[in-house]
Every structure is written in C-alpha cells, then in structure tokens.
C-alpha positions as CSV (number, residue, x, y, z in Angstrom):
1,X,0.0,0.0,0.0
2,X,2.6,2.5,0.3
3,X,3.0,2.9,-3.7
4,X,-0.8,3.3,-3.8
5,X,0.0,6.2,-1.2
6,X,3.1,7.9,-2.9
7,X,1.2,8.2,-6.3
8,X,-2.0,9.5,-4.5
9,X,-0.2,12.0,-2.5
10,X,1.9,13.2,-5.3
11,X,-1.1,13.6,-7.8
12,X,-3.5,15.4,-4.8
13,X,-0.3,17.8,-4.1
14,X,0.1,18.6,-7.9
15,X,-3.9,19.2,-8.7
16,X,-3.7,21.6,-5.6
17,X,-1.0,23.2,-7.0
18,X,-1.6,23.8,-10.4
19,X,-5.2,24.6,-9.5
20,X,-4.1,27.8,-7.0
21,X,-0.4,28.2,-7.5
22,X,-0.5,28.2,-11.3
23,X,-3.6,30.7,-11.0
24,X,-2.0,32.8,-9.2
25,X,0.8,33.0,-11.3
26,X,-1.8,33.4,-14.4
27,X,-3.2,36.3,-12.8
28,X,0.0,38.3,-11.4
29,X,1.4,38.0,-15.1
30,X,-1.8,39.3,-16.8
31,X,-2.3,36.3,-18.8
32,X,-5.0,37.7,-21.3
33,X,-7.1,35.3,-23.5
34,X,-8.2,38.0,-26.2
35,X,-4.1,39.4,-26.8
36,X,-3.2,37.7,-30.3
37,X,0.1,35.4,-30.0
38,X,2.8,35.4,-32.3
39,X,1.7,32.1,-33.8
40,X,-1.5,34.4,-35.4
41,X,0.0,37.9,-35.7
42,X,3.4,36.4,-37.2
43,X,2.2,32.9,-39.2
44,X,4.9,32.0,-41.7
45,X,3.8,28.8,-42.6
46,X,7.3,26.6,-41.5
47,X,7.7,27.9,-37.8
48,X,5.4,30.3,-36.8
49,X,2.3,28.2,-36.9
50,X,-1.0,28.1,-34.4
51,X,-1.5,24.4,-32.7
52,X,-5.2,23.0,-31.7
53,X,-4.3,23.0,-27.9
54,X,-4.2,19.1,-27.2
55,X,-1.7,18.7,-30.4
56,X,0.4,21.8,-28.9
57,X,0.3,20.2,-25.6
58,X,1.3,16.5,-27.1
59,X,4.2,18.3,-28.6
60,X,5.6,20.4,-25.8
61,X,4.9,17.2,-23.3
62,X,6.6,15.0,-25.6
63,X,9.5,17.3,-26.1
64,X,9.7,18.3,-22.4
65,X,9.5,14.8,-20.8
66,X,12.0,12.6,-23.4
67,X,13.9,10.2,-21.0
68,X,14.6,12.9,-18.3
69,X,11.9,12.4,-15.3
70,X,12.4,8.3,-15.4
71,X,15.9,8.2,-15.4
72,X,16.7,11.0,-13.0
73,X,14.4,9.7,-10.0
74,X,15.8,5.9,-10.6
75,X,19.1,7.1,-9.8
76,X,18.3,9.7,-7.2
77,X,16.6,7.0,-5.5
78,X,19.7,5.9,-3.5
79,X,18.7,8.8,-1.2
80,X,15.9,7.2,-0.6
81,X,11.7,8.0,-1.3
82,X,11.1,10.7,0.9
83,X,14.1,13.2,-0.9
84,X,13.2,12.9,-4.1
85,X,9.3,12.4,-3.8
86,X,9.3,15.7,-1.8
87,X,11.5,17.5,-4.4
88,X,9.7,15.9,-7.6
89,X,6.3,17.5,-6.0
90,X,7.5,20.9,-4.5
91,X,10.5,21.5,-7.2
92,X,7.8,20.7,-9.5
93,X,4.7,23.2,-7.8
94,X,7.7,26.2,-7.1
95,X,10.5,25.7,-9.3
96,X,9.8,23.8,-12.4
97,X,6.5,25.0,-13.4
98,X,7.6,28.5,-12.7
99,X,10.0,28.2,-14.7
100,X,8.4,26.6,-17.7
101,X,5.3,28.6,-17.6
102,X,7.3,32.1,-16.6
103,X,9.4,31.0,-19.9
104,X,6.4,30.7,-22.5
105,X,4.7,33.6,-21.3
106,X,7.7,35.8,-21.8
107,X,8.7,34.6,-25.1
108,X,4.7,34.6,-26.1
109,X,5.0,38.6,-25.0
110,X,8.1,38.7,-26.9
111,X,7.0,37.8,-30.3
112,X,7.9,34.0,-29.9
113,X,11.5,35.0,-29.6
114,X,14.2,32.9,-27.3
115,X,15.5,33.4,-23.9
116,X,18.5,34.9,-26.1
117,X,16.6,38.0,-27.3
118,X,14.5,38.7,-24.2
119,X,17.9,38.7,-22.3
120,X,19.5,41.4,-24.7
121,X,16.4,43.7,-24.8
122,X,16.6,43.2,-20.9
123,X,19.7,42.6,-19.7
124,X,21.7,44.2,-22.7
125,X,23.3,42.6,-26.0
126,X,26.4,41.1,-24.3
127,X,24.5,39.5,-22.0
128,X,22.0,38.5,-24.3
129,X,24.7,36.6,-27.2
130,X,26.3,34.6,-23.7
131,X,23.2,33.4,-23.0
132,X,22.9,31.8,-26.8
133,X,26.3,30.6,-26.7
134,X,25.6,29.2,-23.4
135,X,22.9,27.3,-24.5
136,X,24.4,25.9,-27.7
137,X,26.9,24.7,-25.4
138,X,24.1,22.7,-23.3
139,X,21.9,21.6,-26.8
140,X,25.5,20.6,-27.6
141,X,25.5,17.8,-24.8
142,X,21.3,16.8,-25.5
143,X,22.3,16.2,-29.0
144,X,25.1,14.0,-28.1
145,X,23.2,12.6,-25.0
146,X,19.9,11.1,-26.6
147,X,21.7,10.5,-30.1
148,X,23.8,8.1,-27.5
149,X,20.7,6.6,-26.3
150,X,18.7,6.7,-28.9
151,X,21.0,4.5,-30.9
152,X,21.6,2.3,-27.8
153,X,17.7,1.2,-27.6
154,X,18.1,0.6,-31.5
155,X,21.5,-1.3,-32.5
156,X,21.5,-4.8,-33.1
157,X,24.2,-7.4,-33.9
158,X,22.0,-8.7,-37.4
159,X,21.2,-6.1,-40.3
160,X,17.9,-6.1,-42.3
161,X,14.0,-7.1,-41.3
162,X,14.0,-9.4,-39.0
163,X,11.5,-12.3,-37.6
164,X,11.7,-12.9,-33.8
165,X,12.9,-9.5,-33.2
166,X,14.9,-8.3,-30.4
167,X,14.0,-5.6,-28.1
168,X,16.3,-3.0,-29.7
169,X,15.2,-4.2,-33.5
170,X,10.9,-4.1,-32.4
171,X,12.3,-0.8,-31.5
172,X,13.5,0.8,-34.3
173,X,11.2,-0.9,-36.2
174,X,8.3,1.1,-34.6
175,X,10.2,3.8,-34.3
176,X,10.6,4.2,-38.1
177,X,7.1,3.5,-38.5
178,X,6.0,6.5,-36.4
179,X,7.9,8.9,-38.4
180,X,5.7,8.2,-41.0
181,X,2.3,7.7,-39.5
182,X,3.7,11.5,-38.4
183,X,4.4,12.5,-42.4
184,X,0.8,11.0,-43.0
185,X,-1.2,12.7,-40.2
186,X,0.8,15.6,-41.1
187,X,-0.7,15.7,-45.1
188,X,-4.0,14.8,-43.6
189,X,-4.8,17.6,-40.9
190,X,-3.2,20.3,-42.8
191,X,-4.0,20.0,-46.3
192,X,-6.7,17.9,-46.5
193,X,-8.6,19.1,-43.5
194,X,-9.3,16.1,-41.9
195,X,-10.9,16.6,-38.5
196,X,-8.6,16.8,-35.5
197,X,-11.2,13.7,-33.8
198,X,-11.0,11.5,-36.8
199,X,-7.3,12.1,-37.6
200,X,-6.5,11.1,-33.8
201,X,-8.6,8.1,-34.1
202,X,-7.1,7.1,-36.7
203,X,-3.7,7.6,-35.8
204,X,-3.9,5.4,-32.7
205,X,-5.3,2.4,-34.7
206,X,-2.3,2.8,-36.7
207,X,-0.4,3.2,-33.6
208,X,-1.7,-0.3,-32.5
209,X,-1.0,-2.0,-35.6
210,X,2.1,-0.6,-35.7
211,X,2.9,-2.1,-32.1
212,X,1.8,-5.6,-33.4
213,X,3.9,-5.6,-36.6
214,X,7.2,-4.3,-34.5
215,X,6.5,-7.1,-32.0
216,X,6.7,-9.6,-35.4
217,X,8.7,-8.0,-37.7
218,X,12.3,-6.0,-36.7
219,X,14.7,-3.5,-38.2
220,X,18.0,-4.9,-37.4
221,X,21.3,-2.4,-37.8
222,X,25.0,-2.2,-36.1
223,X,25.4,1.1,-33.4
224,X,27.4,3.2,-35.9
225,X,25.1,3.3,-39.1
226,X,22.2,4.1,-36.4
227,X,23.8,7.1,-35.1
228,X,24.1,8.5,-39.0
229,X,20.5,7.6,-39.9
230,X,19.5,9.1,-36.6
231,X,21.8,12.3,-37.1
232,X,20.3,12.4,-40.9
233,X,17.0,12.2,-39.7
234,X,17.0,15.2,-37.0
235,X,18.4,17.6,-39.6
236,X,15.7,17.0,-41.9
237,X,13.3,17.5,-38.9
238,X,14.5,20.4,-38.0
239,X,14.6,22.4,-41.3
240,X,10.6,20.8,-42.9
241,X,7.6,23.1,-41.8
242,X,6.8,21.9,-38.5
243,X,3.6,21.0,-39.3
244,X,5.1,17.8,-41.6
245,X,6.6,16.5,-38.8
246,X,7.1,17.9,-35.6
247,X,3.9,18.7,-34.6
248,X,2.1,15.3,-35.5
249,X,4.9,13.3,-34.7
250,X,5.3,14.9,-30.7
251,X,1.4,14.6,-30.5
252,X,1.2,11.0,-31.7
253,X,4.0,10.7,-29.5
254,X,1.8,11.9,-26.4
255,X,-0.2,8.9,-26.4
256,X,2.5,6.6,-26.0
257,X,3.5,8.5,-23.0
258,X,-0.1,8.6,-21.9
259,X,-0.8,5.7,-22.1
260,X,2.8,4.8,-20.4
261,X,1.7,6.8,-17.8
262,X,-1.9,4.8,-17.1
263,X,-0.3,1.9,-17.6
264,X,2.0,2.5,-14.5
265,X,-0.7,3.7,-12.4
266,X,-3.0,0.7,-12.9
267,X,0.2,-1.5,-12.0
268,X,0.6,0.2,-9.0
269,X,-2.7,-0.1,-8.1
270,X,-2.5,-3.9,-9.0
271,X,0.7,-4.1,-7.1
272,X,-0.8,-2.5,-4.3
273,X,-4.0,-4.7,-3.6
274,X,-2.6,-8.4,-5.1
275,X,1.2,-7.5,-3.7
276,X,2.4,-9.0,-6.7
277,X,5.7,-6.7,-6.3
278,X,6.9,-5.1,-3.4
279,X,8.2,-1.6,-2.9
280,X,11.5,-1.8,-1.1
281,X,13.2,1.7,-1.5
282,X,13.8,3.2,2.5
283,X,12.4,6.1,3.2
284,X,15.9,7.6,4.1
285,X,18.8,6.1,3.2
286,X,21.4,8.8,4.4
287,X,23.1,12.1,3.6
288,X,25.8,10.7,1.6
289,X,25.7,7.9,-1.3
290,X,27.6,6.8,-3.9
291,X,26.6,8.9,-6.1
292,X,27.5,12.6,-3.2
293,X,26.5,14.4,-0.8
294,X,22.5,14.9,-0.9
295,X,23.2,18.2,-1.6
296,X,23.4,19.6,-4.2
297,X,23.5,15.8,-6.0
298,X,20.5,15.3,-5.2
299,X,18.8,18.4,-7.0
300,X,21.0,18.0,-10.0
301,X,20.2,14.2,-10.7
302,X,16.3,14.5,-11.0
303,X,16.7,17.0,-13.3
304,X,13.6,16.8,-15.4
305,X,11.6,15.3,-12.8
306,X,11.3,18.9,-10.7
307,X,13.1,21.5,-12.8
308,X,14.9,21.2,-16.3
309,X,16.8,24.5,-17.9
310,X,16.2,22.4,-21.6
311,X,12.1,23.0,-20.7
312,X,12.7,26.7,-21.5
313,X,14.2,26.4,-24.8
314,X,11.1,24.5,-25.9
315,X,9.5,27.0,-24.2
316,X,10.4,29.6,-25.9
317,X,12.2,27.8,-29.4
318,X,8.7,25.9,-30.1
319,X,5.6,26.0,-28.5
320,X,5.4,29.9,-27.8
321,X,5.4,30.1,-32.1
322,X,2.6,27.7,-32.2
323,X,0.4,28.5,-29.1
324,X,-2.9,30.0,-30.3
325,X,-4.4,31.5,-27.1
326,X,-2.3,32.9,-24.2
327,X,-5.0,30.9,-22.1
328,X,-3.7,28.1,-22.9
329,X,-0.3,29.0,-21.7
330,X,-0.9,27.7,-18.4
331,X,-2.4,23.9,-19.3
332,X,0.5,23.4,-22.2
333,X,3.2,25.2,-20.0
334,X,3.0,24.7,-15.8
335,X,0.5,22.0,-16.2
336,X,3.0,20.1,-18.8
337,X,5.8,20.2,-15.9
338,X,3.5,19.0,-13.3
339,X,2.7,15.7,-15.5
340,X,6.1,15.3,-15.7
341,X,6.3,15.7,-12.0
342,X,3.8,12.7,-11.8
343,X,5.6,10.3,-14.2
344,X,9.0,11.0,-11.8
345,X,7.3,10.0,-8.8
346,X,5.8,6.9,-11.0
347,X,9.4,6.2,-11.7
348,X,10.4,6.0,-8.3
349,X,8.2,4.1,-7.1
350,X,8.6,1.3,-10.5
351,X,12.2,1.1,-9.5
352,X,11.4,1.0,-5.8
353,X,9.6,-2.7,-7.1
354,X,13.2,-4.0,-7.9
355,X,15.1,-1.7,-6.0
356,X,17.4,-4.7,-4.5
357,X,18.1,-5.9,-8.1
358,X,19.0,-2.0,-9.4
359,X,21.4,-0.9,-6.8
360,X,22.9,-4.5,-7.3
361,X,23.8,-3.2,-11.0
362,X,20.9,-5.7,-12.3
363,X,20.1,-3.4,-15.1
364,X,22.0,-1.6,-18.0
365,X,20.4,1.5,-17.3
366,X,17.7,3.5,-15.4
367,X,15.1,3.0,-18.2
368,X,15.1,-0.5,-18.2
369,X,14.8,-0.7,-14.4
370,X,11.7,1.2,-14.9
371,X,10.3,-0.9,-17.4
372,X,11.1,-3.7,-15.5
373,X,9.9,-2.3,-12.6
374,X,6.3,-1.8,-14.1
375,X,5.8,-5.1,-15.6
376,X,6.6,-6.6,-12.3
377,X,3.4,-5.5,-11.0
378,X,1.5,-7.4,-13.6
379,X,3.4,-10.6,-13.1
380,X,6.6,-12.7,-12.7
381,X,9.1,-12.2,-14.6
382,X,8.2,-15.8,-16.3
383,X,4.9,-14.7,-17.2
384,X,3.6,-13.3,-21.2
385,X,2.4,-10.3,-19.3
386,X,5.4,-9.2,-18.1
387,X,8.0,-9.5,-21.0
388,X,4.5,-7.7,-23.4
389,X,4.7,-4.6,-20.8
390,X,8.5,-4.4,-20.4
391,X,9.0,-4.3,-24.3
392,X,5.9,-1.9,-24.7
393,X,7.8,0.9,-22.0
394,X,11.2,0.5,-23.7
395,X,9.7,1.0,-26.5
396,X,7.7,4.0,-24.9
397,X,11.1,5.5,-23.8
398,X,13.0,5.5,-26.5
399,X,10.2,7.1,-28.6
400,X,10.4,10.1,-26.4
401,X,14.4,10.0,-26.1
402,X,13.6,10.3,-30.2
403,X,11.0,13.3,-29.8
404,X,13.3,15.3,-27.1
405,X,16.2,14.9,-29.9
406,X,14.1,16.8,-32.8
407,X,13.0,19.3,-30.9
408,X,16.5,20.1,-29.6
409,X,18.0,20.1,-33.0
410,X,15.1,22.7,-34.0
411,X,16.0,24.7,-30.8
412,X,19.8,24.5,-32.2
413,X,18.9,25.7,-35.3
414,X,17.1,28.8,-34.2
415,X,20.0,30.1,-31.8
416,X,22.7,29.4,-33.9
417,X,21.0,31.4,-36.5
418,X,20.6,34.3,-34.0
419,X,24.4,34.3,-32.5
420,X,24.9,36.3,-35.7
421,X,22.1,38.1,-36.4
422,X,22.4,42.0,-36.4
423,X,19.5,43.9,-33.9
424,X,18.2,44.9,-37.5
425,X,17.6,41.8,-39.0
426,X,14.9,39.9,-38.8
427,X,16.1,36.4,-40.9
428,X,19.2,35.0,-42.2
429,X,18.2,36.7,-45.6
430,X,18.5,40.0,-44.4
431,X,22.1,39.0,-43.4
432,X,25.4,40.0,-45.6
433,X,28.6,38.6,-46.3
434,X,30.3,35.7,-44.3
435,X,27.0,36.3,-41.6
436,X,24.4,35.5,-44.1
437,X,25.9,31.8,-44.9
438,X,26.7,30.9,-40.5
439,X,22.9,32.2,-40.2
440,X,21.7,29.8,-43.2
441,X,19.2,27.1,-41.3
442,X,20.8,24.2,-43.0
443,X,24.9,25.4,-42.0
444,X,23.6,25.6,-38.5
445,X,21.8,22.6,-38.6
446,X,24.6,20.9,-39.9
447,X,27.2,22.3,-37.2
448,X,25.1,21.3,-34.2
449,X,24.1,17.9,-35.5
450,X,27.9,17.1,-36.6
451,X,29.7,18.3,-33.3
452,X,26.5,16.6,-30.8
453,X,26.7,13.4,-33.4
454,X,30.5,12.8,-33.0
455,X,30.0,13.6,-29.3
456,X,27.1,11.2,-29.0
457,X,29.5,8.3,-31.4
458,X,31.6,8.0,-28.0
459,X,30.9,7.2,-24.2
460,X,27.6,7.9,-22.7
461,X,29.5,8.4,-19.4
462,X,31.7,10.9,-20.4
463,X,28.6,13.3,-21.6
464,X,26.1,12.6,-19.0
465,X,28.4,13.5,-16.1
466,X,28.2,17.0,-17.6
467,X,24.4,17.1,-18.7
468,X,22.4,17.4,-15.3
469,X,24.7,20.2,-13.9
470,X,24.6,22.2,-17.5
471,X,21.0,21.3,-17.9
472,X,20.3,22.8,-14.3
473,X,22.4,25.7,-14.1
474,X,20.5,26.7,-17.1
475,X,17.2,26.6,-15.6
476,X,18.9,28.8,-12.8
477,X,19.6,31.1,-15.7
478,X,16.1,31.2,-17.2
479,X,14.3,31.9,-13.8
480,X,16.7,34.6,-13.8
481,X,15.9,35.8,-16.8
482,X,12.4,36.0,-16.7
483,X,12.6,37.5,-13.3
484,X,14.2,40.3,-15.1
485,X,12.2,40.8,-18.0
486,X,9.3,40.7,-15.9
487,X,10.6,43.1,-12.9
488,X,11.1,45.3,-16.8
489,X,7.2,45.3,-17.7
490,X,6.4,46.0,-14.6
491,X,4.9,42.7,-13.2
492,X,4.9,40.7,-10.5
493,X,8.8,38.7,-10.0
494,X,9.3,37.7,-6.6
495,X,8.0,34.4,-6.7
496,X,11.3,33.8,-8.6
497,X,14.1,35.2,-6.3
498,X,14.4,32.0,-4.5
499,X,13.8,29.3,-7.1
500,X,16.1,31.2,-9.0
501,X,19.3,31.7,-6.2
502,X,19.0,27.9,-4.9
503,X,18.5,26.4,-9.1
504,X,22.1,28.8,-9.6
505,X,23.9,27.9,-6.3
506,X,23.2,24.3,-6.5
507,X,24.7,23.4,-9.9
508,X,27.4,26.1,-9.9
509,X,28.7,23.8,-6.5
510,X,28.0,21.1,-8.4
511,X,30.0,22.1,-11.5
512,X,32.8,23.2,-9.2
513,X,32.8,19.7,-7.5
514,X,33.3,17.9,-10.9
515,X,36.0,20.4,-12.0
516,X,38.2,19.8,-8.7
517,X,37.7,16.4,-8.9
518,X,38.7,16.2,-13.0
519,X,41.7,18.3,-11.6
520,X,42.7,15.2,-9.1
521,X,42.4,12.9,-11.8
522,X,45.0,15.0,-13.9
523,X,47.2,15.7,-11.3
524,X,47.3,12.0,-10.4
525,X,48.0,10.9,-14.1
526,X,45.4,8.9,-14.6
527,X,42.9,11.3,-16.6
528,X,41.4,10.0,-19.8
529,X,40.2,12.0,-22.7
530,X,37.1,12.3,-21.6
531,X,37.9,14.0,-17.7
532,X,39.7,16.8,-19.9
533,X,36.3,17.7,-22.1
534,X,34.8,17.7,-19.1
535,X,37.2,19.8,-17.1
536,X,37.3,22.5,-20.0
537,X,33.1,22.2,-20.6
538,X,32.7,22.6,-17.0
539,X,34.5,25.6,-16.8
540,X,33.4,27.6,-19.5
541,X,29.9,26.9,-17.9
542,X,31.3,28.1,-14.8
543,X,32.6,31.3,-16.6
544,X,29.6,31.8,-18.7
545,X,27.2,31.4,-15.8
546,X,28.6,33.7,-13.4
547,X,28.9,36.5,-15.5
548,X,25.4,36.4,-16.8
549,X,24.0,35.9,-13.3
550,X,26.2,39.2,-12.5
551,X,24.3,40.9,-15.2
552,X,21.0,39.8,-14.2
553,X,21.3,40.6,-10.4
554,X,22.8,43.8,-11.7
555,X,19.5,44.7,-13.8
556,X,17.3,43.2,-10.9
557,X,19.0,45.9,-8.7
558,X,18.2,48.9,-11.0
559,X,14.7,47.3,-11.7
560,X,14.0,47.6,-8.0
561,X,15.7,50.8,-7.3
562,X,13.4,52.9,-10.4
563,X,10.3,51.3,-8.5
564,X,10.9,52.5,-5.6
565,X,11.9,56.2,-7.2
C-alpha cells in the first residue's frame, strides 16, 4: 500500500497546485485570452504556426518529458523515497513549473522570440549573445546525450528485417514506422482538413497495428550506421515546416506517453491490492551515497523530474510560435511540468519494485529498471504479461528520447541562426557577407548535428556526467531571466528570487565539484580523454554562468531601485 500512497499523495499535491499556484501566477502575469500570439500575428507557414491546444500540448509534453523524469528519480533513489518524492512534488509546484510557464509567457510577449533575445532587450546585448552561446553549449551535450541513447535502444548485432525480433530491433522498427504515420497525419490535418477527432482516431489504430507488426517484424542495424541515420533524420526535422513533422509526430507521440503513464498507475494499483511486487526503497537512506552528498547531487540528478533549464528552450524555441491562445499557456506550460512531475514520482516508485536488483547493478540502465519495474506488477518475470509490458515501455522511452532529440536540434537551429544576427535583422536573408551563410538554417543545422553526433559516437559516461549540472544551471539562468524581463514590464517577480538563487547555487557547487575532482584525476596521471572535455566544458559553464547571473542581479538591482523612485 505505500506505492498506492506515494502516487496518490503526489497527484493530490500537484492538482492543488496547479489549481491555485498556477492561478496565481496566471493572474499576477496578466495572462489575457483576447491578446493575439505570435503564432496568429506572425504565421509563416514553416515555424510560426497556431497548434489546436491538445496537439500543442502533445508536442511540448513529448519534447519536455524525453527520457529525463524516469531516469533522473531511478538514480536519485539511492537517497531514498522521501528526498526525491518531496522535491519531484514541491520542485515541481515552485521551481519547475515556474520556470516553464514564466518561460512561455515571456517569449509569447516577446514575439515567440528565445531566452536569447528577451535577455538582450533586458539585460543588454552582451549579455543576451552569452546566453545563446551558453545554451548551444548545453543543446550541444542533449544532442550528443539522446543521439547516445537513442542509438543504444536501436543497435542490433543482425542487419535487415527481422523475424523474432529483439528488443532493440521491435524498437526501431516502430520507431521508423511513427515517423511516417507522423508525415501521413501531417498531409491529412493540414492539407486535406481532416478533423482533429478523426485524424486522432485514426492515428492510434495505426499506432496499434504498428505495435503488433514491430512485435513480429524487426529493423536490425549495427550502433554506428544508427547514429548516422538518426543524425540524418534530425536535420531534416528540424529544417521541414513543422507542421510535416514535428507537430504530428510529438502529438502521436503523447499517447505513448499517456498511455505509459496509465499503464503505471494501474500497475501500481495492482501491485498495491494483489502484492504481486513489493516496494523496497527506504524512506531515508542517508546524507551521503555513492553517487555525493545529498546536496546539491541530489537536486541535480532529477533533473527533469522537478526543474529542467532544456524545458525553456522548448518553451520559448517551439511552443510559444505555435500556441494560439495565451489561455492556454498555463495547461501546455506549468500543467505540462506537473505531469512530468507525476511520471517521476511513478518512476520511483517502479524502481522502488526492484530496488534490490538496481542498486545491485541488475540493469543496464535506469530505463530499463523502470520498465522492469512496471511489468513486475502485472506478473513474474516468467509470465507473457510481463515480458509484453516491459517491451511496450522500452519502446515508450526511446520514442520520447527520439522526440526530445528533434525538438533540440530545431532549438539549435534557431540560436545558432541568431548568434549572428544583427539587432536589424529579422532572418538570415536579411544578413550579408560571411553572416548570411553561419545564419543559413541548414549550415547551422549541420554544425550542431555534426559536433552533438561525434560527441554522441563516444561514451555515454563521459557526456552525461556534464548534462544534469549544464541542464540545471540553465534553468537557474532562465528563472533569472524571466525575473528580469518581468521586474522590466512592470509585473509581478518575486515568486522567482528563490527558485532562482537555490537552481544557480546548486549546480554552480555542483560544476565546481566535478571540476576539482577532473583536476585530481589530472594531477594524479590517470585522466582520460574524456575527464579533460569535461574539465574544460565545466568551466566555461562556470565562466559563462557567473557572469550572466552578474548581469542579471545587476539589472534586478536597478529594476528595484526605479520602482521604488
């Protein structure tokens, strides 16, 4: 019974939350149904392009959630339940859907434009081109990171269509297959007006069949040749209207998760009332683990589960040019982060099921613990139940490790673009000279996806160490940043001061940590290639960080000293 009382607690908490908190927030801003968005006044057909709300909200939840809030809590969960169940609920409420919804507002206010540009019309130019380099540098290590993974959950030993597939090959197989159910639905909706009802029903039959013939028929291929289609594939998505593919594809993609999602609760519930699995995580396990000290390790590994930095530049990169009605700002952006919130606490407790047999080093990697995990509450592991429901989550994950990827490629493309840019033009074709051809969508595409795929070619270790600090300290960085545009319109930014402080002194000690500790290894003589990117990465975070959250406490400063004049 005390999974059955976890998930309960956690979803009362975040209904209460999002209910008041997030209305609060709604009203203090001035969130006004009748203002036009960008997606309406500045429609461009490729980008810029208004979203039915429950295809907007499968896109930004899709793109948000990737592999982030299951992994994250699994490996927290050496502190125990109560740490990161508490911070998954009130990081989620206070930090995290703050700083999501803070971050679509202000771009929707600031004609759909990044964190970039809101930061140099607020905080000044210099300030606002460190930001962008700042978070190439972190799109940088998601590109590598899930073009790692990604290719992990699809690489197999045989090449060709296979019978009797393996996990990885029912993978990829399905995988394929929803790229162009996503094409298809794409056509459909857009220009042939088929009905949103009708095109959704239709696209989860296909869904099913789609699940039956990757369960029967494989797509086998070696690691390497993976990691070139996958790289091929994400810059195609992120130049095509996104109406082709990234908006039916991330809104397909939400019913996966969905139905991940009620899939895990039911389990629990099973779980609870049959005790077919057993939740053995303590409640407390002690202020130091192998993995740190609780703090600040512990607010840096959930990540995505309470607060994510890479939640703004959807934020702000996708969704704020495709929302059609600042009312539904709220729902896609603080209500999206308090799902998410949900599926890390359903990810603690699935790993808390075979807790014993994770921290024993039972499993390759969080995501399969959580698979396994969840299918354990249907059933032995000997059972047909149980090996249908493990495949069907691995499956689920990888999808959204695929969705997070396209969306962060996009994201790369539009700040790369904008490092260059002059404050008087608007695109790349207003450009000149050397400028014109950096700004170019497909030379930026290409940079990003190059330098992230050869990263992502090499150890998983060697990137993720760096991921959860970078990802984190840029949330810091956004809170601050809204806080300041906001304090510069003249509303309402104290609910961000703290959220803000704690998100920057957190991962800033947490970046320091890693870079005395690369410094050890090199002093000792035993550093490989990869403790030296990480040593030079973590520093020119370090650099980066501070002096941007100079300039922001700087402008906070004068913001509160004309108010009170």
């Amino acid at each position: 019974m005390t999974a059955i009382l976890i998930i309960l607690a956690a979803i009362v908490i975040l209904v209460v939350g999002y209910v008041f908190y997030g209305a609060y927030l709604a009203r203090e801003w001035g969130v006004d149904p009748a203002r036009k968005t960008p997606a309406i006044t500045q429609e461009d057909g490729v980008d810029y392009v208004a979203a039915k709300p429950a295809v907007l909200m499968g896109h930004h939840f899709s793109s948000i959630a990737g592999a982030g809030p299951i992994n994250g809590p699994i490996q927290a969960s050496v502190f125990g339940w109560v740490p990161v169940f508490l911070w998954c609920v009130i990081g989620g409420i206070f930090f995290g859907g703050l700083h999501d919804f803070g971050s679509l507002f202000a771009s929707i206010r600031h004609g759909g434009k990044g964190l970039g540009d809101i930061i140099k019309d607020t905080m000044g130019k210099r300030a606002g081109r460190l930001f962008t380099i700042f978070a190439l540098l972190v799109l940088i290590l998601v590109i590598a990171s899930f073009v790692n993974v990604v290719a992990g959950t699809f690489a197999s030993e045989r090449i060709g269509f296979t019978t009797n597939p393996t996990g990885n090959e029912t993978t990829a197989m399905i995988s394929v297959l929803f790229i162009v159910l996503a094409i298809v639905y794409g056509i459909a909706t857009t220009r042939f007006n088929l009905g949103t009802v009708p095109a959704t029903v239709a696209g989860i039959i296909c869904i099913c069949l789609m699940l039956v013939l990757g369960l029967n028929i494989g797509l086998a291929l070696p690691r390497i040749p993976w990691i070139v289609l996958i790289c091929a594939y994400i810059t195609v998505a992120s130049l095509v209207p996104v109406w082709i593919l990234l908006q039916p594809r991330d809104y397909l993609s939400s019913f996966l998760l969905y139905g991940m999602m009620i899939l895990a609760f039911v389990g629990i519930l099973i779980s609870g009332f049959t005790h077919t699995a057993t939740f053995q995580i303590p409640a407390f396990t002690g202020w130091s683990t192998n993995l740190g000290f609780l703090f600040p390790t512990l607010f840096i590994t959930v990540a995505c589960g309470a607060c994510s930095g890479f939640h703004s530049l959807v934020a702000t990169g996708t969704s704020s040019k495709q929302l059609a009605n600042e009312a539904d700002a709220k729902p896609i952006g603080y209500g999206s982060m308090l799902i998410e919130s949900a599926l890390g606490v359903m990810s603690l407790i699935a790993v808390g099921m075979v807790f014993e047999t994770y921290t024993s080093g039972g499993f390759g990697s969080p995501s399969v613990a959580f698979a396994a995990g969840i299918a354990s509450m249907f059933g032995a592991e000997t059972t047909s139940i149980y090996n249908t429901v493990r495949a069907l989550l691995t499956l689920a994950v990888s999808v959204f490790a695929l969705t997070s990827l396209d969306t962060a490629t996009r994201l790369s493309r539009f700040m790369f673009s904008e490092l260059f840019l002059n404050d008087n033009e608007a695109t790349w074709r207003d450009a000149e000279g050397a400028r014109k051809i950096l700004c170019h969508p497909l030379v930026g595409t290409l940079i990003m996806v190059i330098i992230g795929g050869t990263l992502g070619a090499l150890q998983l270790s060697q990137i993720w160490g760096l991921f959860g600090a970078a990802n984190q300290l840029l949330a810091g960085l956004a809170l601050l940043s809204v806080a300041a545009w906001l304090g510069n319109v003249g509303k309402n930014n104290k609910m961000f001061l703290f959220p803000m402080c704690f998100m920057l002194i957190a991962t800033l000690c947490s970046l320091l940590l890693t870079i005395r500790a690369k410094f050890a290894l090199i002093g000792g003589g035993s550093a490989m290639w990869g403790d030296w990117f990480q040593l030079c990465f973590a520093a020119a975070m370090v650099v980066l960080a501070i002096i941007l959250a100079v300039e922001g406490f700087r402008t906070l400063k004068k913001e509160s000293a004309s108010a009170k004049s």
